[in-house]
N, C-alpha and C positions, 0 to 999 in steps of 0.2 A: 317195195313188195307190191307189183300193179297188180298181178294174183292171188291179192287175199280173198279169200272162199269163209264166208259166214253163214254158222246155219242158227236160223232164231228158232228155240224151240218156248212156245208159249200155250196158251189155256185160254188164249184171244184173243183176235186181228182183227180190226176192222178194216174191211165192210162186211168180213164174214158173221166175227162172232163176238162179241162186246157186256160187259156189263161197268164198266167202269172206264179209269186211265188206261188201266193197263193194255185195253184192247186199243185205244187208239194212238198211242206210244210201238205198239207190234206193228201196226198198221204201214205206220207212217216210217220210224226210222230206218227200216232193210230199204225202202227205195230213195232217202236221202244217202245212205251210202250208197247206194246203184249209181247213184248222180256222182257219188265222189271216187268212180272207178271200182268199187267192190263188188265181189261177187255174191249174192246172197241166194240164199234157199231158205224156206221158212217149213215150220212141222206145226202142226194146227190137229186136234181132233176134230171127227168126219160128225158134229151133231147135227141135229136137225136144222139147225138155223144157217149152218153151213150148206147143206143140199139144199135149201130152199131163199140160196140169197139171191137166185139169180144168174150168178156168172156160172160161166163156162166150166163145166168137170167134168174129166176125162177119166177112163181108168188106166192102170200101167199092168205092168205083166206080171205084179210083183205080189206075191200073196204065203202068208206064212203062220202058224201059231204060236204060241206062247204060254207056258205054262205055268201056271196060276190057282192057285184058289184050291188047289191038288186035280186039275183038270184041265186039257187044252183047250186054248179059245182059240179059234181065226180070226182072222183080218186081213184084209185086201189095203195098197195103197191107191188114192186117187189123185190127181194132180190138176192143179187149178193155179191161176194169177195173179199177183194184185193189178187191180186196174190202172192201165197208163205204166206198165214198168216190164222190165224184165224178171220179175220176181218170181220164180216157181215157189209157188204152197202146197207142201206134200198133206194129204189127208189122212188120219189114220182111221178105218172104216169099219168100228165095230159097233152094228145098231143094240147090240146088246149093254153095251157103256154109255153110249150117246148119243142115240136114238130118243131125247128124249125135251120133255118142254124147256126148262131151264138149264143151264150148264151145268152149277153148283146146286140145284136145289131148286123145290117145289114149294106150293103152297105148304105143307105141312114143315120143312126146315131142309135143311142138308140131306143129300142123299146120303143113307148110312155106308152105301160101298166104295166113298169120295176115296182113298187110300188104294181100292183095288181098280177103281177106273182111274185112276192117273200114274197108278204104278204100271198098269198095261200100257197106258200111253209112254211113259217113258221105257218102258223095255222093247216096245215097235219103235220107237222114234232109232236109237242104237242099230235093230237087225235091219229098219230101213234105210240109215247110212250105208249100211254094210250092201246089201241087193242093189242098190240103184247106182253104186260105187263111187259113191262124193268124194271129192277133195277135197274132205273139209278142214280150214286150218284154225278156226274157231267155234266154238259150241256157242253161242250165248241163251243161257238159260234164264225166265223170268219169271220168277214167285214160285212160291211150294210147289205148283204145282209139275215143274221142271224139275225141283229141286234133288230129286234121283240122278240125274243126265252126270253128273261130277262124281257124283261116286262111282255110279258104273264105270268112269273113266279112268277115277283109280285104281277100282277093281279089278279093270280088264276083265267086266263081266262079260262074257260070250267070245274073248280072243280076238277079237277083231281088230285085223292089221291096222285099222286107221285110229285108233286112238293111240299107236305109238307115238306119234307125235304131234297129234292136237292138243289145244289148249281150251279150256274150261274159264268163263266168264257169267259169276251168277248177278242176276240184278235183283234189288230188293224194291221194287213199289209201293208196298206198306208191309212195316215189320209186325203189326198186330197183327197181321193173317198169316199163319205162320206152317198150317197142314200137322196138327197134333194129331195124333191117332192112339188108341190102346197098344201096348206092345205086343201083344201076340199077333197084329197086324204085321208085322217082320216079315216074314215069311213071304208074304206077299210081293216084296220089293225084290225079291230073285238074290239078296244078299245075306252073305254070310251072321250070325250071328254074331261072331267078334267083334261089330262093327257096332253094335246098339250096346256103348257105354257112356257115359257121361262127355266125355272129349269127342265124340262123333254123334251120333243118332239121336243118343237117350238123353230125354229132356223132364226131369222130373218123373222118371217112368213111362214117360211114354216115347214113342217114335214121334221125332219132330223131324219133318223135311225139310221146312225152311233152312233150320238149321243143318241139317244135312248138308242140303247145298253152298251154305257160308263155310262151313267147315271143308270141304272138299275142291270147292270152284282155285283154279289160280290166281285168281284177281275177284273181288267185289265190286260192284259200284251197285252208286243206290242215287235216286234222281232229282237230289241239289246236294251242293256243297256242306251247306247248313243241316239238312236232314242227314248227312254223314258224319259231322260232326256229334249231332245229339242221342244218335240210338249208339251210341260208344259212353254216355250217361243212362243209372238206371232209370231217370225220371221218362225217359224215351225208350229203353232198351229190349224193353218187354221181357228180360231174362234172359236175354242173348246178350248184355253190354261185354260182358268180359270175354266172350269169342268175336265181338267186332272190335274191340279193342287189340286184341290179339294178332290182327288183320296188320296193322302199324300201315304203312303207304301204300300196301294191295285193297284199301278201302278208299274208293275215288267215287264222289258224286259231281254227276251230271245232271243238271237241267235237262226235263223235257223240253221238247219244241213245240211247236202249235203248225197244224197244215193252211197256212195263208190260201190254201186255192180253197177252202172250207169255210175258214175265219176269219172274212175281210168285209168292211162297211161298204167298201168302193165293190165290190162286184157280190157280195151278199144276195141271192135271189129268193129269201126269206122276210127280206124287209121292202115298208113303203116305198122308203126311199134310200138312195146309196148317196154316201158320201166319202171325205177324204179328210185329210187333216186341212187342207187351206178353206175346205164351204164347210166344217162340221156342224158348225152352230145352224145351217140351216137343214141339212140332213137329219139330225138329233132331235132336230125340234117336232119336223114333219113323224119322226119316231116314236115320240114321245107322244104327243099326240093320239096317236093310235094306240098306243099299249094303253094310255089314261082311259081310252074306248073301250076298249078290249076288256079291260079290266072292270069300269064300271069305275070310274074313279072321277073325281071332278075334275074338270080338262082344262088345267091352268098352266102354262107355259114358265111360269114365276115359281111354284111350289117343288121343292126339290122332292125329287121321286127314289128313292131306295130303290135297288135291288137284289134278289138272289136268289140263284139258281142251285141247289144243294139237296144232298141225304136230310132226312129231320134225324140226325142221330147228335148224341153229345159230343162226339169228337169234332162236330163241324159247329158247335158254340152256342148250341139252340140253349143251353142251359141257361147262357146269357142273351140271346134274342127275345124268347119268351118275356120276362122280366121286364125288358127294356121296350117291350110293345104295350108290357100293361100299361107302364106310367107315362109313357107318349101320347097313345092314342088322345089322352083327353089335355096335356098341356105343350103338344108341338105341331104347328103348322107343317108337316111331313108328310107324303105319302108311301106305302108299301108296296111293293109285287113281288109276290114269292112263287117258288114252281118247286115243287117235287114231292117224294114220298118216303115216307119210314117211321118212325115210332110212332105207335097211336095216339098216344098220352097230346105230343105235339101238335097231329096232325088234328085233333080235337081240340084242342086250346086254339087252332089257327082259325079252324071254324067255325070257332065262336066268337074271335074276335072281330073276324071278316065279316061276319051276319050283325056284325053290333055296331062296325065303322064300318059301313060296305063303301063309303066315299073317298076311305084314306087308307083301305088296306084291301088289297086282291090276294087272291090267293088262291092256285090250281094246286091242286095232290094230287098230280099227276107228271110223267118225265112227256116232254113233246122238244124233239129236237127244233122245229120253225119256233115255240114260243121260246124255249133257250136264244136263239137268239135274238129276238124281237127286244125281249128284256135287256139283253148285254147294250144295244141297241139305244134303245130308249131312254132307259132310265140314265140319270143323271153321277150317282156314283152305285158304287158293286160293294155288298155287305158280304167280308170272310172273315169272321173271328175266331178259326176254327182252336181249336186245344193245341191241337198237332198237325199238322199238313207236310208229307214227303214232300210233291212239289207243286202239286195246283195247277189246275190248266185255267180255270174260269177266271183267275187276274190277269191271265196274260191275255183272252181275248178280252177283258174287261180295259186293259191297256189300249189294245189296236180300236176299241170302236170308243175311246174316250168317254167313256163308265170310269171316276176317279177309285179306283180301290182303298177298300178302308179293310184292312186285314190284322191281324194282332202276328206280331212278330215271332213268326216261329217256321219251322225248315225252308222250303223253298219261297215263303212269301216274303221271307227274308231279301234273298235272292235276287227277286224279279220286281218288287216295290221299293222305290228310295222314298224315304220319307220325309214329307214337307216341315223338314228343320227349320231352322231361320240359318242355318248352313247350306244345306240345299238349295234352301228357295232362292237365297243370294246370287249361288252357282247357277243356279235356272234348272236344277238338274231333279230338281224334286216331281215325282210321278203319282203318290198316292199318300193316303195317312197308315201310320202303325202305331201298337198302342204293345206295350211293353208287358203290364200286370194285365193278365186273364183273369178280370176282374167285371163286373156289370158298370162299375166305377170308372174302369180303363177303358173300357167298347166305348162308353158315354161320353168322356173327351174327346177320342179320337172323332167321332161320328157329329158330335157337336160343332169340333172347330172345321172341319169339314164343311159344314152347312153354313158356318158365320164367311169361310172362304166363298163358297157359290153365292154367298147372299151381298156381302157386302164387300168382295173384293175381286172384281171382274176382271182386270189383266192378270193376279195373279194364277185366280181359277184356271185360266185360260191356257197360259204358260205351263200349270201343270197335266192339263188334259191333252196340249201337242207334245209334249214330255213323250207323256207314256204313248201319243201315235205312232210318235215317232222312232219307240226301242224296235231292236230287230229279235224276236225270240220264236228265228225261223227253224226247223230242223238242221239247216247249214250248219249252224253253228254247231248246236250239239252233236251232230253225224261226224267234224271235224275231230271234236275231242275226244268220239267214240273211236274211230280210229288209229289216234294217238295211244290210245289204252287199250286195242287189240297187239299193236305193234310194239308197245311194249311189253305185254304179257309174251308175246311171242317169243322175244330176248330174254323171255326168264327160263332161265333149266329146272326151276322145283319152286313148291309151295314156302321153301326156305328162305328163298329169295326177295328182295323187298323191288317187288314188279310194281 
């Protein structure tokens, strides 16, 4: 089928509009399927950061309302690129939804009308398949915030000829975020009431999208193997395990990819210097270096350097980094660089411990995409112990720029780190360390034997940082298996079917 027609319908693409994976996952996969013969179209809302990213936006002839909230709104469609592809980005252009500083939320929390600005975006995204006349043969919907786009399709809400025989693909990138709303927000979503009970919508009393869209989509996938296995357990499930269970073979996880023309040491134009896997050791060195400056740190070429680049929230392990920096700082020859921002509680313990080791701990609380990779870069191995991780992008380019990852074994870090066994390391095939109990106990071996490998066993270190230069965890790959899982949902006749 060299005519497969894909339309992504998301809540963020980069380069337009991003606050996490999920925007750079939009971004990147529609134009590695474009590379693999497909046809793609993507649906993005028109927010401010979208009109002011720069590129090219045009309008189309296409303009229509939608009624909502007991009131018509308009909307205009705009149409825009991704850069370097043939990708049209349809915009849906209401400054009254989206017009505004952040996507999801402001300094004060979440916009309270998230349900009625994303239910307009998915009831445009439908009447603008319909006006612009796609042939579309797959929907792929990503996070709640799509998560309407399958049920309208069940629903045949608004009759439109082309959802006779398109098929529906929801992806889950994190099942904690899930789009819970008050039920009396119903209404909003242009559907029927029949539809908000326990086996479809209603989720504890309220309207749940996410689930909406699990319950409706033909097929799932969610972005590794490992993280599709676990949200089918309640430990992971968040209250949806027994509707992903339910799923039986239409629940498929895929790896994300990483964009190499963004993520590579060898043409990197954020770093001192570029390297490759055959000079790393002197690329690394020149990098490290600088970041040890940068940072404020002593500039020792011998002292292995941590890194990480992360939210401060408990899901990404700070429960157990905090801890593990008290009783370091004063009995391990180590140094830190950390970058990012989020709970206070953290970001205040960080600096205080920065102000107290300013020679063995850096620390910015702030996101700066040149210092991200400076870090990946530099430092010597990559700190991810998170709780739970769908699928992590920060080990995979922690991989390509030979930063050893030290991750605690859970969804995709499972996935994308083998860990340095005395099985592995035999096989040569070991890439990073894993630590099994999410424990302060468990991080502390892992990160320990780590440090004894950089320190006192140099061919093996060595062996396992071209390991991990050397994996390929390009879009290729996953764009391949994304299409295997279009083409077979396509071959399925009903949500009965085990697609």
């Amino acid at each position: 089928m060299n005519s497969l027609h894909v339309a992504t319908i998301s809540s963020e693409m980069v380069p337009l509009a991003k606050t996490g994976g999920l925007g750079d996952v939009c971004g990147a996969l529609p134009i590695a399927l474009e590379q693999n013969g497909v046809r793609c179209s993507s649906f993005l809302p028109a927010y401010r950061s979208v009109l002011q990213s720069g590129l090219p936006i045009e309008p189309t002839q296409h303009a229509f309302t939608i009624h909502i909230a007991g009131r018509y709104v308009a909307c205009r469609i705009l149409k825009t690129r991704l850069p370097n592809s043939l990708v049209d980005v349809y915009l849906i252009d209401q400054p009254q939804y989206f017009d505004r500083d952040g996507l999801y939320a402001n300094r004060q929390g979440e916009y309270r009308d998230n349900c009625e600005r994303f239910s307009f975006f998915c009831r445009s995204v439908i009447e603008a398949i319909d006006q612009l006349q796609l042939d579309i043969d797959i929907v792929h919907c990503h996070d709640w915030q799509a998560g309407l786009i399958p049920a309208y399709i069940h629903a045949r809400l608004g009759n439109f000829p082309w959802m006779e025989q398109v098929k529906s693909i929801m992806t889950i990138h994190n099942l904690a975020y899930q789009g819970r709303f008050w039920h009396l927000d119903m209404p909003l979503t242009g559907l029927d009431w029949q539809y908000f009970n326990w086996q479809q919508m209603e989720f504890h009393g309220e309207l749940n999208l996410m689930k909406t869209g699990i319950v409706f989509a033909d097929t799932v996938t969610t972005v590794s193997p490992t993280y599709a296995s676990e949200i089918r357990l309640p430990a992971y499930g968040c209250g949806l395990e027994d509707i992903l269970r339910s799923r039986g073979e239409s629940l498929v996880g895929i790896v994300n990819g990483v964009d190499y023309t963004q993520w590579n040491p060898e043409t990197d134009k954020h770093l001192p210097a570029n390297y490759s896997v055959a000079n790393w050791r002197e690329g690394k060195g020149v990098c490290k270096e600088r970041l040890q400056q940068e940072f404020g740190l002593t500039v020792n070429p011998d002292t292995p350097l941590i890194g990480i680049v992360s939210r401060l929230a408990d899901q990404k392990g700070w429960d157990l980094i905090i801890p593990l920096l008290l009783r370091w700082m004063d009995e391990r020859e180590a140094q830190w660089v950390i970058l990012g921002t989020g709970d206070a509680r953290y970001e205040k313990q960080l600096q205080q411990l920065a102000a107290e080791y300013p020679r063995k701990l850096g620390v910015r609380l702030e996101f700066s995409e040149e210092v991200a990779h400076q870090i990946e870069a530099g430092c010597d191995m990559f700190l991810m112990p998170s709780r739970y991780e769908p699928c992590g992008l920060n080990q995979l380019y922690s991989l390509k720029y030979g930063s050893v990852p030290i991750v605690h074994s859970t969804g995709g870090l499972v996935d994308t780190v083998r860990d340095a066994s005395v099985e592995n390391l035999s096989l040569g095939s070991a890439t990073g360390f894993r630590f099994g109990d999410y424990s302060i106990a468990g991080l502390e071996q892992a990160l320990q034997l780590a440090i004894d490998f950089y320190l006192q066993n140099k061919p093996q270190w060595a062996q396992i940082v071209e390991g991990g230069m050397r994996d390929d965890w390009s879009w290729a790959h996953s764009a391949t298996q994304y299409m295997e899982v279009f083409h077979k949902t396509i071959q399925c006749e009903s949500l009965s079917d085990s697609c």
